[in-house]
N, C-alpha and C positions, 0 to 999 in steps of 0.2 A: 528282849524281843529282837528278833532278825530282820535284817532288813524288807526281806520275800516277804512277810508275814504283811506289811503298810503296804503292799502295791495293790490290793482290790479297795483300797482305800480309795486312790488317783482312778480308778475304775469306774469305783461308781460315780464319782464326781463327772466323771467326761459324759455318764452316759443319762445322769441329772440333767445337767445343761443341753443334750440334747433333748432329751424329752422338753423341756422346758421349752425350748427353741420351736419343737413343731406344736406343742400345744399355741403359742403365738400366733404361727402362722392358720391354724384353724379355726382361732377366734377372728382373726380379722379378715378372712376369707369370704366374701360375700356367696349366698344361698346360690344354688345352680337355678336359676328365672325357667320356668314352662313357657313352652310358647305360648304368647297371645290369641284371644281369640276376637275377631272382629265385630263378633256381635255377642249374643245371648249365649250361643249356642243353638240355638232352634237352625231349622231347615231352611235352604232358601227356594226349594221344590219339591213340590210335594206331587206322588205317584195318585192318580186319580184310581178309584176303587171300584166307582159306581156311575154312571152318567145318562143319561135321557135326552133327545133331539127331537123335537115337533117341530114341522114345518108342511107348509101349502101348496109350496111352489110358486105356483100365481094361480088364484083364482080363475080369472078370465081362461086360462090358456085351459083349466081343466073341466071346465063348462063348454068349450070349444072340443076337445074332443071326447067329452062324452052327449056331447050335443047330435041335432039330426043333422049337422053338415061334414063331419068326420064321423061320425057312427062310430066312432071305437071305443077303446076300454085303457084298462092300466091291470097289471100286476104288480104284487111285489113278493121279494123273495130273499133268500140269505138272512131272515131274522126282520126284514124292515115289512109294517103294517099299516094298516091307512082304518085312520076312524074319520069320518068328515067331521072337520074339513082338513084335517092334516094327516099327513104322513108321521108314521112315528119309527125313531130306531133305538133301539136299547144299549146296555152293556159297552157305553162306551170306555174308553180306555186313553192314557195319555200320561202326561206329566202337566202341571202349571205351576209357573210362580208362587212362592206364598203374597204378593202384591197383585195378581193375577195381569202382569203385564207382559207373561212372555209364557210358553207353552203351548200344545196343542193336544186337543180333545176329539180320537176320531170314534167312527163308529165303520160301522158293516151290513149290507143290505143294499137293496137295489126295487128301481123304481121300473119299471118297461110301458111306455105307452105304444099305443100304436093306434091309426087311424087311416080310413080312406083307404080300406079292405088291405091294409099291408101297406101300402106305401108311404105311408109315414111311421117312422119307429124313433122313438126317441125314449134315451135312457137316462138315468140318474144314481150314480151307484155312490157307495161308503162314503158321505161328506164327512167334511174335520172341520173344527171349529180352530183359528189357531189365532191366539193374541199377542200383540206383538207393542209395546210402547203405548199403552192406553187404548189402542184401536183394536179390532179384529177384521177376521175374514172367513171367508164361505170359500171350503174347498170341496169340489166336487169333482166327480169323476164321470164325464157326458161325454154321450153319444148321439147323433142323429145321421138321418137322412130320409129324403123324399119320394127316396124310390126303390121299388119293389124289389126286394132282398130275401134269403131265407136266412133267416139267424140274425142276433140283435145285431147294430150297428158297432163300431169300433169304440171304443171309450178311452180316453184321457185324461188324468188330475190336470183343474185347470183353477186357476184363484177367481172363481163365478162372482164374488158378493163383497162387498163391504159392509160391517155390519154395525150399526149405532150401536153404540157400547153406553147410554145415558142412563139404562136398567140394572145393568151389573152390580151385581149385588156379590157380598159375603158374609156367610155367618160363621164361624167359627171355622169347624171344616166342613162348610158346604157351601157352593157357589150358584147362580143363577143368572139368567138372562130371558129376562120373560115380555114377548112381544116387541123383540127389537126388530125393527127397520132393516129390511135389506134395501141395497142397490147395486143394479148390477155392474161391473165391470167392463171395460171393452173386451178383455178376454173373454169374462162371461159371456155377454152378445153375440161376439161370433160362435160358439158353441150355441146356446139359445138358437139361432137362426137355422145351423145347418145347412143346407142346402138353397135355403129362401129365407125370409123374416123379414119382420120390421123391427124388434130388438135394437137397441141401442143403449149406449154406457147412460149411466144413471136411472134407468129407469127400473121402479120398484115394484119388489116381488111382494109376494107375501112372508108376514113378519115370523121371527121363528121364536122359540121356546129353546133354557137349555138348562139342565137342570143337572148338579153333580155332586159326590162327595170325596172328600182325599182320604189319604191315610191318617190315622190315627194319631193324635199328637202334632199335626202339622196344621197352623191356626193360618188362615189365611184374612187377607185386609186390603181391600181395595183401595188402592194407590197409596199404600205402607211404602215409607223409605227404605231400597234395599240397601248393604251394608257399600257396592259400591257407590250409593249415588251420594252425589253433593248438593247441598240444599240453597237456595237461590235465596239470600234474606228480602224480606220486603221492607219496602218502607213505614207501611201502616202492620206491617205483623208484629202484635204484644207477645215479648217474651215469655218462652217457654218455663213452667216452672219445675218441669222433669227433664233433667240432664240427660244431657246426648248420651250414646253409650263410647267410652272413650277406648280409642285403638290402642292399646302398647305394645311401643315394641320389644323383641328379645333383650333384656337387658345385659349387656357386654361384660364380661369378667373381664376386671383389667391383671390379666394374669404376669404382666409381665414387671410391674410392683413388686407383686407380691413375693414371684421369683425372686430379686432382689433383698426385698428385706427380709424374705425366709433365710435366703443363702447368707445372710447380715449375722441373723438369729442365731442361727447352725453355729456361726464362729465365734460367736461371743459365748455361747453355749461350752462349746470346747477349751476358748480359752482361759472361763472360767474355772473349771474344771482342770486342766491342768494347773490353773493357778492352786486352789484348794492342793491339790496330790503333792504341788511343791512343797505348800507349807508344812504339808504333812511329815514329808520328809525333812525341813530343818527343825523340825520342832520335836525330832526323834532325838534321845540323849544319846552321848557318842561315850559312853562309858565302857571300860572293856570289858568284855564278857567274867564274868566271874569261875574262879577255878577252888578248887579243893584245898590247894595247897598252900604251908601256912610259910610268911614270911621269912628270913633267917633273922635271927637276932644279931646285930652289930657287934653287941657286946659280949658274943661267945668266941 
């Protein structure tokens, strides 16, 4: 045998030791980690789909002018309808929290009073309901004045109402707030007045209705822990027997190990392999090639 014939011998050996080398390095390579997610995965707002607004106003103010000393009336228009004793607006639209502590829920429609053959007009257009940290608020869009005009009065979104949130309720995906407490605003007030009044902050309107549903899949929970809040332990609070949901994070490839003891691997890989190819070749017989030709005999 030739020598050429033993060199894919030392061949496969070098190319042995490296496969061996990177199969190494892929066993002990840690998985590539997904990001984490902070919570369940669910939603942490949810598109409202359907909603409903009932409200009064204030009583007193709407016996006043449809009473015999303002002689007037009210229209409504843009979708908003009056069954007594409330006003109602449909189809409202928004986004809320799934904890219902932050969002807002408006509507469309308008209120026109008028009294005192025209010279009082007072308006009330597209309220939003909007929550903000456990509380809410009455957002209304008013207008007044006391003197004789053609065409409604000016209107502005103004934060009218503070609204007792003691009712709020949720059920799955549907929300409510049925006969909550208004009061008025000192903002509210000065719109309320107008031109004249006796209006002043605190003082209560009539209570409102509100009534909604989210999107599908989106559970909502009054005063649910959202995934940024931090939970304040108490003293007398017995622990929980359902575990928090726990944050983790990206978990780090320590790649620069493994570099090292791959690039380790690779070489011991090859220098085994060369070792093998050496032996191969001293452990070839050095005998010389054999020929045809026969001896001469000494003793011819």
């Amino acid at each position: 045998m030739t020598q050429s014939t033993r060199r894919p011998l030392g061949l496969r050996a070098v190319l042995g030791g490296t496969v061996l080398a990177l199969g190494a390095m892929l066993a002990v390579a840690p998985a590539v980690a997904q990001p984490a997610r902070a919570d369940d995965g669910g939603l942490t707002a949810c598109a409202v789909q359907s909603a409903e607004f009932g409200w009064g106003v204030k009583e007193s103010f709407r016996s006043y002018i449809s009473g015999s000393i303002a002689n007037g009336k009210w229209e409504t228009s843009d979708g908003a309808s009056y069954t007594t004793p409330q006003f109602h607006w449909k189809n409202g639209t928004g986004s809320v929290g799934t904890d219902l502590a932050s969002g807002t829920v408006s509507f469309t429609g308008a209120v026109h009073f008028t009294g005192h053959d025209g010279a009082l007009q007072f308006d009330l257009a597209n309220p939003a309901i909007e929550f903000s940290d456990g509380s809410a608020t009455l957002l209304l869009n008013i207008g007044a004045t006391d003197t004789a005009q053609s065409g409604a009065p000016k209107s502005a979104q103004v934060r009218a109402g503070k609204i007792d949130t003691a009712s709020l309720q949720a059920d799955g995906s549907s929300f409510s707030l049925k006969d909550a407490k208004v009061r008025l605003t000192s903002e509210g007030a000065t719109a309320f007045n107008g031109q004249y009044g006796d209006y002043v902050a605190g003082d209560e309107l009539d209570p409102i209705t509100v009534t909604g549903a989210v999107e599908p899949g989106c559970t909502l929970s009054v005063g649910a822990t959202t995934p940024s809040a931090t939970p304040t332990p108490s003293a007398t609070a017995q622990p929980s027997t359902k575990p928090a949901p726990v944050v983790q994070a990206e978990a780090q490839i320590p790649w620069v190990p493994i570099a090292v003891g791959g690039a380790a691997l690779v070489v011991i890989g090859v220098t085994v392999g060369l070792l093998v190819a050496g032996r191969g070749k001293k452990a070839a017989p050095a005998a010389e090639p054999a020929t045809d030709e026969t001896p001469a005999d000494p003793q011819s």
